[in-house]
MARBA-118563 format. One record per residue (C-alpha): x negated, z negated, y. Coordinates in steps of 0.5 Angstrom, whole numbers, plus 500, padded with zeros to 3 digits. Layout:
REM MARBA-118563
XZY ...
This chain:
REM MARBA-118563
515745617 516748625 511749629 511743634 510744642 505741645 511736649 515735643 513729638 513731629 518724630 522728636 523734632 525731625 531727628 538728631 540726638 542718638 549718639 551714645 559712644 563711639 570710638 576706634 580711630 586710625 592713620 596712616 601718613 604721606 602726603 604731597 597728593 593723594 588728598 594730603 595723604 588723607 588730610 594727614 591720616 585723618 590728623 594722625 587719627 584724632 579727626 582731621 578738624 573735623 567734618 567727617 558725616 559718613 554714615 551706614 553701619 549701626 551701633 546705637 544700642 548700649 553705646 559704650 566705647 571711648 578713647 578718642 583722647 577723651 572725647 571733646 569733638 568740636 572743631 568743624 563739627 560735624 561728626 557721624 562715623 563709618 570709615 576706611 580709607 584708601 591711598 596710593 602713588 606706588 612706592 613700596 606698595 602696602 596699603 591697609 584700612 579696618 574696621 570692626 564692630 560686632 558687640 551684641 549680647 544683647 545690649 538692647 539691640 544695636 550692633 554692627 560696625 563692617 570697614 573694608 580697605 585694600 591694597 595689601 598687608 592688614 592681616 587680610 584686612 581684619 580677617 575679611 572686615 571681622 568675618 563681614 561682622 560675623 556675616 552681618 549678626 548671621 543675616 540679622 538672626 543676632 547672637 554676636 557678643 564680641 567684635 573690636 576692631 582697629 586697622 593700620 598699614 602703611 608701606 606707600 613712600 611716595 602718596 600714602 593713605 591709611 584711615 580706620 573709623 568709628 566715630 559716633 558722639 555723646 557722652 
């Protein structure tokens, strides 16, 4: 174990910085394979340099929302976010990936962020990962605020993939 300073606390020392945004990204695209497919849906949505840390499905108190095209994200970093994705080699085939993120009104508290991925056309993507926040605030005794989401569709062309996420980082 490293040795402690006298200001820095074992609890300090052992955990990462608590990231203070987050950001709603999307994509969707084709791809020779499955795992192309993802590796373009992820360019597509801002993060494909990235090494995507998936994480559980909290909000960090007070984290305020950003543009993902304002937010530096280090080539290679490692980058917390809660994502869905999924893909498919049957052409014609719809494919869907959403995420929500449940907003409590009080900022204190932390939020929620629900992914849910599908065959099948986004309205009935959003609609379940929406009610899954609602869900989440319900079990937590928690006063939902508001819920923001993003999600995408894609009609499958050869091998295609769809992605949604919440990326966490620092301001």
């Amino acid at each position: 174990m490293p040795e402690l300073s006298p200001t820095t606390s074992t609890k300090e020392q052992m955990m990462l910085k608590t990231p203070n945004i987050y950001c709603l990204v999307k994509g969707a695209s084709e791809g020779r394979t499955r795992l192309n497919a993802f590796d373009n849906a992820l360019l597509n949505a801002g993060v494909g340099d990235t090494n995507l840390m998936r994480m559980s499905s909290i909000v960090p108190p007070g984290a305020v929302e950003y543009n993902i095209e304002d937010v530096d994200l280090p080539a290679g970093g490692l980058i917390p976010l809660a994502y869905a994705h999924i893909d498919s080699a049957t052409p014609g085939r719809y494919i869907s990936s959403a995420v929500a993120i449940g907003i409590p009104e009080d900022e204190t508290e932390p939020g929620v962020i629900m992914e849910y991925e599908d065959h099948g056309r986004l309205k009935n993507v959003e609609e379940i990962v929406e009610q899954m926040v609602i869900d989440a605030f319900d079990y937590r005794n928690r006063a939902l605020k508001e819920i923001k989401s993003i999600g995408i569709e894609h009609q499958v062309e050869n091998c295609g993939a769809t992605f949604a996420g919440a990326v966490l980082w620092y301001e």
